[in-house]
C-alpha positions in Angstrom: 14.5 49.9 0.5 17.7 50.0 -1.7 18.2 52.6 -3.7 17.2 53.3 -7.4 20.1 52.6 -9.8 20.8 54.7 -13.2 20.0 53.0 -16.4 18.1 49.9 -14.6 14.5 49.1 -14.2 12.8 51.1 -11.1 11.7 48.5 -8.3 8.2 47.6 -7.6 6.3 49.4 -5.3 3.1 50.5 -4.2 1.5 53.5 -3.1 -2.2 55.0 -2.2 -3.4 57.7 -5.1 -5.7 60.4 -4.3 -8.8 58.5 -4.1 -7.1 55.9 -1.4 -6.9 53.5 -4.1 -3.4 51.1 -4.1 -1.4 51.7 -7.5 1.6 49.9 -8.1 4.4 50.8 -10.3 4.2 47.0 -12.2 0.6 48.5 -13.2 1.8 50.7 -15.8 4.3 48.3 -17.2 5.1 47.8 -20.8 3.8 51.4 -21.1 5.7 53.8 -23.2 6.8 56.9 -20.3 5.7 56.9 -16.5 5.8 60.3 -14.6 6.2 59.7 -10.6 4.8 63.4 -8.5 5.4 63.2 -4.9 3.8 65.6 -2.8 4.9 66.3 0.0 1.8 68.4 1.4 -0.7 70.5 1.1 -0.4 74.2 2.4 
């Protein structure tokens, strides 16, 4: 994967949410702000 760029559009990709359903970053397109939270765990 290359990586993200300052001031250019985020690449496409696609992830499983909570519920184990697929989003994809193009699904919130043309949308005002977008917050990404990665988790990495649960303790």
């Amino acid at each position: 994967m290359s990586r993200a760029e300052i001031n250019k559009p985020a690449p496409n990709f696609t992830l499983t949410d909570f519920k184990g359903n697929e989003v994809s970053l193009k699904d919130f397109q043309n949308k005002k702000n977008i917050l990404l939270v990665f988790n990495r765990g649960f303790f």
